[in-house]
C-alpha positions in Angstrom: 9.8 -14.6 -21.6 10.7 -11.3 -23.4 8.0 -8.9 -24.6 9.1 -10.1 -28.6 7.6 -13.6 -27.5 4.4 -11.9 -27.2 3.5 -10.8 -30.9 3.8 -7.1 -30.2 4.5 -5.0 -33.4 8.2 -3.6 -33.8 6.9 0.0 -33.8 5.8 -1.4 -30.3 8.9 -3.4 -28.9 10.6 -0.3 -29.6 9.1 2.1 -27.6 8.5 -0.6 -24.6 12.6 -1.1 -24.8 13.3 3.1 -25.0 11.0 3.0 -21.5 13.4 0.3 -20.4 11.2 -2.4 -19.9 12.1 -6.0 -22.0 10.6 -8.8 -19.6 6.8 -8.4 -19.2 5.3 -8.8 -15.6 3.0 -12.1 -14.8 0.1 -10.0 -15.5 1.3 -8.8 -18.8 2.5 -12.0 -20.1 -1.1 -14.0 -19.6 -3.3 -10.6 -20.2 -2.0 -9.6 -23.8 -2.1 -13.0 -25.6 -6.1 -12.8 -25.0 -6.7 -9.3 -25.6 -4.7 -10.0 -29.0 -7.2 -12.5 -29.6 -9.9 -10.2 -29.2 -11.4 -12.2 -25.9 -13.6 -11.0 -23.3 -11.1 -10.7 -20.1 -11.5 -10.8 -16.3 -8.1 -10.0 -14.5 -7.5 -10.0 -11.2 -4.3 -8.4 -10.3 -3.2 -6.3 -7.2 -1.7 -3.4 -7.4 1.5 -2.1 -8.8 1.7 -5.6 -10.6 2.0 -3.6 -14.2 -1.7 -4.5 -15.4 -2.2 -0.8 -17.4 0.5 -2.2 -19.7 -1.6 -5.2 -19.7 -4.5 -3.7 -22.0 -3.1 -0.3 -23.0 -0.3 -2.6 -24.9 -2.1 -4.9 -27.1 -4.9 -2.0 -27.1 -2.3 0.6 -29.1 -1.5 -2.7 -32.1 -5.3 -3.6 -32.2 -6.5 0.1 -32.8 -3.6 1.1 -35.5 -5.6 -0.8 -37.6 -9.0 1.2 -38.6 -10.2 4.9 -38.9 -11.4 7.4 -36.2 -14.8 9.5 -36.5 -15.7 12.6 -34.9 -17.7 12.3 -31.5 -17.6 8.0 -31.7 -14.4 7.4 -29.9 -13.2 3.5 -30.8 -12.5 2.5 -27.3 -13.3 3.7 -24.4 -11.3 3.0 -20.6 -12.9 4.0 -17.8 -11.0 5.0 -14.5 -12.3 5.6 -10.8 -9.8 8.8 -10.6 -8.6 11.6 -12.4 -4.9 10.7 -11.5 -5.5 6.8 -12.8 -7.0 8.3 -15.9 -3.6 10.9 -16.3 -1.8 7.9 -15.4 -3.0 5.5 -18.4 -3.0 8.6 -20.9 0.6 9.1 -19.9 1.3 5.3 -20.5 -0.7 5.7 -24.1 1.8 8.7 -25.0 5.1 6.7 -23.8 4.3 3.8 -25.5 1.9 4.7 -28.3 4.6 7.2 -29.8 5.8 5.5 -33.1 1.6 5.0 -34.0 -1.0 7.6 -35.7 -3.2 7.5 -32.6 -5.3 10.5 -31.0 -6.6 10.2 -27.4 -8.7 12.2 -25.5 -9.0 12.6 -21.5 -12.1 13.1 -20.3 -12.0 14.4 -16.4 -13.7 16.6 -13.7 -12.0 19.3 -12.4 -10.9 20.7 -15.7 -13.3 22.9 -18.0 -14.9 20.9 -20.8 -14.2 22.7 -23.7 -11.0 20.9 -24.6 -12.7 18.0 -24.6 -15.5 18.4 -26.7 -13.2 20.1 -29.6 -10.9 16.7 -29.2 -14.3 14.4 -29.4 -15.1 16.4 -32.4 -12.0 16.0 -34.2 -12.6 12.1 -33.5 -10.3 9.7 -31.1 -9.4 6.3 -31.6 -9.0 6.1 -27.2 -10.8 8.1 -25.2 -9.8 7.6 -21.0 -12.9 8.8 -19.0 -14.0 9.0 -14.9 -18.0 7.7 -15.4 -19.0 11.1 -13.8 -17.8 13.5 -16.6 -18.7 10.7 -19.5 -22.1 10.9 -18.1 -22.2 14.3 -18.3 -20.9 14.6 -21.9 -23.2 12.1 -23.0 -26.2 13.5 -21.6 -25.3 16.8 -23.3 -25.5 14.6 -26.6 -21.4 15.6 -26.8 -20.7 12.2 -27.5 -22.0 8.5 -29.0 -20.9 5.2 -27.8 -22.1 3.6 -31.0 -18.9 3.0 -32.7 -16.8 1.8 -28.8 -15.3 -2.0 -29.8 -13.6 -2.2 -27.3 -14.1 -1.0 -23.5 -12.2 -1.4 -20.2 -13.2 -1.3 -16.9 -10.2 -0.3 -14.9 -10.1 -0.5 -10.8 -13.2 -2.6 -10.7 -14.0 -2.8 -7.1 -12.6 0.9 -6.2 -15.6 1.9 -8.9 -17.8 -0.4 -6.4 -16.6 1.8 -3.6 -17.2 5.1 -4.9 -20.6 4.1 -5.9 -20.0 4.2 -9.9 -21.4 0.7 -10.4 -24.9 1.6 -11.7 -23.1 4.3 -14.2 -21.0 1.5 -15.8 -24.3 -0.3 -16.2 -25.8 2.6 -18.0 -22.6 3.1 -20.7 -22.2 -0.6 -20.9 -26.0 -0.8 -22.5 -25.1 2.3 -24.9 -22.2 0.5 -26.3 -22.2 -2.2 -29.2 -23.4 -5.6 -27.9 -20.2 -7.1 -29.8 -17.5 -5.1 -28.3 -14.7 -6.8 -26.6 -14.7 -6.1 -23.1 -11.9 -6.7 -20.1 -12.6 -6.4 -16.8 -9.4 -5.6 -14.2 -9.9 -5.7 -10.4 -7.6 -6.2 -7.4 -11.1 -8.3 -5.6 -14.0 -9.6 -7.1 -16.5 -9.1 -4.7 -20.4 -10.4 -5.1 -21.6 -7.2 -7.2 -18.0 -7.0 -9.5 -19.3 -10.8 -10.2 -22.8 -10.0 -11.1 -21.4 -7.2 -13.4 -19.0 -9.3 -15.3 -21.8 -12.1 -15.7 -24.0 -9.3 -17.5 -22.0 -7.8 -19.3 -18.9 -10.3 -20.2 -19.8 -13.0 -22.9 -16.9 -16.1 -22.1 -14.6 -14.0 -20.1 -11.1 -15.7 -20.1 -9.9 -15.0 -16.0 -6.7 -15.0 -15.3 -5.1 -14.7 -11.5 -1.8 -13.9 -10.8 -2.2 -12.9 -7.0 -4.4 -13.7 -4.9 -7.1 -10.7 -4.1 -5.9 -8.3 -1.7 -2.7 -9.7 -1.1 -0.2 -7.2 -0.4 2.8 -7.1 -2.1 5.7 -9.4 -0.5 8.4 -6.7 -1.2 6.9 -4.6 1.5 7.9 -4.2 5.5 4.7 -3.9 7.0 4.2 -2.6 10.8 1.7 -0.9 12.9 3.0 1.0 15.6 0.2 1.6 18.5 -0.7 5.0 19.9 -2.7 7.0 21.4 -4.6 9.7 19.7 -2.5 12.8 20.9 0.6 10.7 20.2 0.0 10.3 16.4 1.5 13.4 14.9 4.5 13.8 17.7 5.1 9.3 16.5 4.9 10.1 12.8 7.5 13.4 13.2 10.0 10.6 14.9 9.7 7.7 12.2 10.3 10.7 9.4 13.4 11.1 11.4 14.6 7.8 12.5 14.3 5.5 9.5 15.8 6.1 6.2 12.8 7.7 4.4 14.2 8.7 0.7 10.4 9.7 -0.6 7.3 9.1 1.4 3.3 8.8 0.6 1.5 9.8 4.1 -2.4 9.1 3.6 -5.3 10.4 5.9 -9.1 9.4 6.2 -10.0 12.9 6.0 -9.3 15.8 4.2 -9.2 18.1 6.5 -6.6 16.2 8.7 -4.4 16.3 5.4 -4.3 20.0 5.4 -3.6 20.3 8.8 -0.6 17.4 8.5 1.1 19.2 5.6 1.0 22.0 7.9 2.3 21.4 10.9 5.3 19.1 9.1 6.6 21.9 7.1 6.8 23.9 10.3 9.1 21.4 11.4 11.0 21.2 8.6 9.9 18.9 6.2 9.8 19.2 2.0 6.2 18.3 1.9 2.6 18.9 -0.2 -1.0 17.6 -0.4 -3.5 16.2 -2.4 -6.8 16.0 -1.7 -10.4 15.8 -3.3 -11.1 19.5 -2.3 -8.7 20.6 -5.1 -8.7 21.5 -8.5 -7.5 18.7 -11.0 -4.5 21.4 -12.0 -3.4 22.1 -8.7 -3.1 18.3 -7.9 -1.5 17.5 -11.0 0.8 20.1 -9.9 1.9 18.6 -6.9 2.0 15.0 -8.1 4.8 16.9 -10.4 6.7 18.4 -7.6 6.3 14.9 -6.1 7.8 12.9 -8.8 10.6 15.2 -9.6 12.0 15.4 -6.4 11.0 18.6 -5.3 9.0 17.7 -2.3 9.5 14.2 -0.9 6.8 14.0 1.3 3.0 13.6 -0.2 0.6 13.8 2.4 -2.9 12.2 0.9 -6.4 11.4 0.9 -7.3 8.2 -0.6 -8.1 9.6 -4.0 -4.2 9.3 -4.4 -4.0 5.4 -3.3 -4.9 3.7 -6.3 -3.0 3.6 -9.7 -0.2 6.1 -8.9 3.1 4.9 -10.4 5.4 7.0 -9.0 9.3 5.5 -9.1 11.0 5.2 -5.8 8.5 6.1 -3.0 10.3 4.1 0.2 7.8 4.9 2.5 4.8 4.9 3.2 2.3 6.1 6.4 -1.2 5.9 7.0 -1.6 8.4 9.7 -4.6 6.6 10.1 -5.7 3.3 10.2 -8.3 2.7 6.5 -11.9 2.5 7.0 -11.9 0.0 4.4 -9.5 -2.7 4.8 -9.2 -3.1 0.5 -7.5 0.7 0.8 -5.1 -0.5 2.7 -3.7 -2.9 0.0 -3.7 -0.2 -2.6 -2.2 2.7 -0.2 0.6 0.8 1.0 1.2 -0.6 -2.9 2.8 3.0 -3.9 5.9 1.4 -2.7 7.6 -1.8 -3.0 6.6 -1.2 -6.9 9.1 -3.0 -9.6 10.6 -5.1 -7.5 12.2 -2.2 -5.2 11.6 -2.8 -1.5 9.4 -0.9 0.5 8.2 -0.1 3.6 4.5 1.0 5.6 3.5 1.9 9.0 0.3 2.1 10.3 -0.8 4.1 13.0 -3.3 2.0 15.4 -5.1 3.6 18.1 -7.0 1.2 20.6 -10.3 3.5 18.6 -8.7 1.2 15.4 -8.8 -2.1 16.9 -11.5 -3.2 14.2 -10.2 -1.6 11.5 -6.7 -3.5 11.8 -8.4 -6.7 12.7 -10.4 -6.4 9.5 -7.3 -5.6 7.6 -5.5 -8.5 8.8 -8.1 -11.2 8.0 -8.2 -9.5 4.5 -4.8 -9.8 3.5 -3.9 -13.2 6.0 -1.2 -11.5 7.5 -0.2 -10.5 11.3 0.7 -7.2 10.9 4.0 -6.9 13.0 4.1 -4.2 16.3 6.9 -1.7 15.3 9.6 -1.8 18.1 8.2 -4.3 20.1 10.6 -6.5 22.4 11.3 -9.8 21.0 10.8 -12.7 23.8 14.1 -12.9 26.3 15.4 -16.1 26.0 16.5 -18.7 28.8 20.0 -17.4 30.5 22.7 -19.8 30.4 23.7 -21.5 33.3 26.6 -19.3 35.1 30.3 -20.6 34.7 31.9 -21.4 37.9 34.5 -18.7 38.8 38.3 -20.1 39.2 38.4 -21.9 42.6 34.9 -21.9 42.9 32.9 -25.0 43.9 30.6 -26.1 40.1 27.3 -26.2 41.2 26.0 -30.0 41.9 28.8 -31.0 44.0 27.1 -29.6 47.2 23.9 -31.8 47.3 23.1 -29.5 50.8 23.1 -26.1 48.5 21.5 -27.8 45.3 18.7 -29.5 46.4 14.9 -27.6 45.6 14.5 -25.0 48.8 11.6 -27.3 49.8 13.4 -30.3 50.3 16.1 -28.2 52.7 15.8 -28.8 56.2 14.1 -26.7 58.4 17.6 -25.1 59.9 17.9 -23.3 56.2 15.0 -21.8 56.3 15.4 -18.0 56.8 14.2 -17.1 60.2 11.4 -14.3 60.4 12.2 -10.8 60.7 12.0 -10.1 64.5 14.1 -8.9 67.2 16.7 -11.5 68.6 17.4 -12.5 72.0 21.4 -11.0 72.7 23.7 -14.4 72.8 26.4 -14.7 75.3 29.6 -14.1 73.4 31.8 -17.0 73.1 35.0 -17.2 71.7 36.0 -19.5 68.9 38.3 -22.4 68.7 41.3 -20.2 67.0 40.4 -17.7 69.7 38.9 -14.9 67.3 35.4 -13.6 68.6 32.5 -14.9 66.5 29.8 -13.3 68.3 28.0 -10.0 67.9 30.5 -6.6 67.8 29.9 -5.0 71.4 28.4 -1.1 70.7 31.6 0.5 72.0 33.7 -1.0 69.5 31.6 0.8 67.1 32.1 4.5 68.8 34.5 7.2 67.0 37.4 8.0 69.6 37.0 11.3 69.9 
């Protein structure tokens, strides 16, 4: 199937084919006939599968139909993260390029009056975080009246970060005939309940199942000891063939430190963590994607959505507390069909962690540089002139079935034995002592 099969306007097809893309993904080929047809949508899709294209796509056709009004944005996308909200409002420029379409970004870390002068002058897609929507909206900044359509991006990661009752709130501001899709790498219990509220006939579409992780990827955990962590992570930046590598941390603090002590060893590296401002991250997921670092050392606020071309690598210094971040960390590489590589460092402290890991994804994760199993030797070849074994029944038979007089005799002194001399009259008893002396 080709992207032209899927009804996509040609102002469309051509800026999808100047960003190099003519097949769509699975995800993209079952998403954006429904979303064309103006259906409610539940899509379950793991990471790096493509699935922004999924909705911003059919979004940019639907919306170059109508007229924008000042404060009452015409759709609305919500994102867990600043960086997957920067992410979709990069795909919306590359793609959306050949239409009359304004979008607005609407983020923490960045001061609001930008954003209320672009809400004034009216969007037809405005990309939000819950937290700094809320905060708009309480202000009276902005009215959800006039939203047709809405996604919910990163479903479950908005579970995790505890957004779920703020998606409840804007979902009973907006139009009670909006179109709504719903995209989510699980669907746990509470995504369910959400989509049954709030969905009317959702199509669901599948193309993975939940929290598989991508097949493209080498996955191994390599067991340490706590003190061994950094000195184990220095020598697999050194062994294997890292091009570009995402290292992730629980903590922030342990990210800091990291990026630290590897560029006092050498390494091109930076950091990204929720203690900074949204500029100075942005400005390191730059340096990051244009080659000037190669190393990213991260909190999880990086391990969703980020669609960075070639990372080889990736490391999680530590083992996840939640087993779903692992999917998403590791799925920053392997993307596109490029292969991939991620280690995980397990310290007997992690045995739960990896355990719960494992049962989510059904995989046993493989112990880097562990000894495969010797196998049988072969039978040894006779030298020339020797005997093949089997044809002495006195020297092949089980040493329990030899007689007595093979046994070896215990370690203790021996009687001395009169000498005696042999038939071809050579001694073959013991050497006498003198013959042993040095002639001086």
């Amino acid at each position: 199937m080709k992207f032209a099969d899927l009804g996509l306007s040609d102002e469309l097809l051509q800026a999808v084919e100047a960003a190099g893309y003519t097949e769509p993904t699975p995800i993209q080929a079952q998403a954006i006939p429904q979303v064309q047809m103006m259906k409610d949508l539940i899509a379950i899709a793991q990471t790096g599968t493509g699935k922004t294209a999924s909705f911003v796509l059919p979004m940019i056709d639907i919306l170059a139909h109508g007229r924008r009004r000042a404060r009452m944005p015409r759709s609305l996308i919500l994102e867990p993260t600043r960086e997957l909200a920067q992410q979709v409002a990069e795909n919306f420029d590359k793609y959306g390029k050949n239409h009359d379409l304004k979008m607005a970004l609407l983020i923490g870390g960045v001061q609001m009056g930008d954003q209320v002068k672009a809400l004034d002058e009216g969007v037809d897609v405005l990309i939000a975080t819950p937290g700094r929507l809320m905060d708009l909206f309480e202000r009276g900044k902005i009215l959800l009246t006039g939203c047709d359509l809405l996604v919910i991006d990163e479903a479950d990661r908005m579970l995790d970060m505890g957004f779920i009752p703020d998606i409840e709130f804007i979902c009973e501001k907006l139009p009670a005939n909006r179109q709504t899709l719903l995209f989510s790498a699980t669907m746990p219990p509470p995504i369910k309940k959400l989509a049954d509220k709030f969905l009317t006939n959702p199509k669901s579409i599948e193309v993975a199942r939940p929290a598989t992780a991508n097949v493209n990827i080498e996955q191994f955990k390599v067991k340490v000891s706590s003190r061994e962590k950094r000195d184990r992570l220095v020598e697999l930046l050194r062994a294997d063939d890292v091009v570009s590598a995402l290292i992730f941390a629980n903590r922030k603090t342990t990210v800091r430190e990291l990026n630290k002590s590897l560029k006092r060893q050498g390494f091109s590296t930076g950091e990204i963590h929720g203690d900074m401002d949204q500029g100075s991250r942005i400005a390191e997921l730059d340096r990051f994607k244009k080659g000037e670092i190669n190393i990213l050392v991260a909190s999880d606020v990086a391990a969703r959505g980020l669609d960075i071309k070639g990372v080889s690598h990736v490391f999680n210094y530590d083992t996840p507390w939640h087993p779903d971040d692992y999917v998403h960390r590791i799925g920053r590489t392997g993307r596109a069909g490029a292969k991939g590589k991620a280690f995980t460092m397990v310290t007997p402290e992690d045995a739960e962690a990896i355990a719960n890991v494992e049962k989510l994804t059904g995989l046993a994760i493989a112990v880097y540089g562990a000894r495969e199993e010797k196998r049988p030797a072969e039978p040894r070849k006779p030298r020339s002139g020797e005997r093949p074994r089997g044809e002495n029944p006195r020297e092949d038979r089980p040493r329990a079935e030899r007689p007595a007089s093979d046994a070896r005799r215990p370690a203790r002194q021996r009687e001395p034995q009169p000498l005696e001399a042999a038939d071809d009259g050579e001694w073959n008893g013991p050497v006498p002592g003198f013959l042993g002396q040095s002639i001086g």
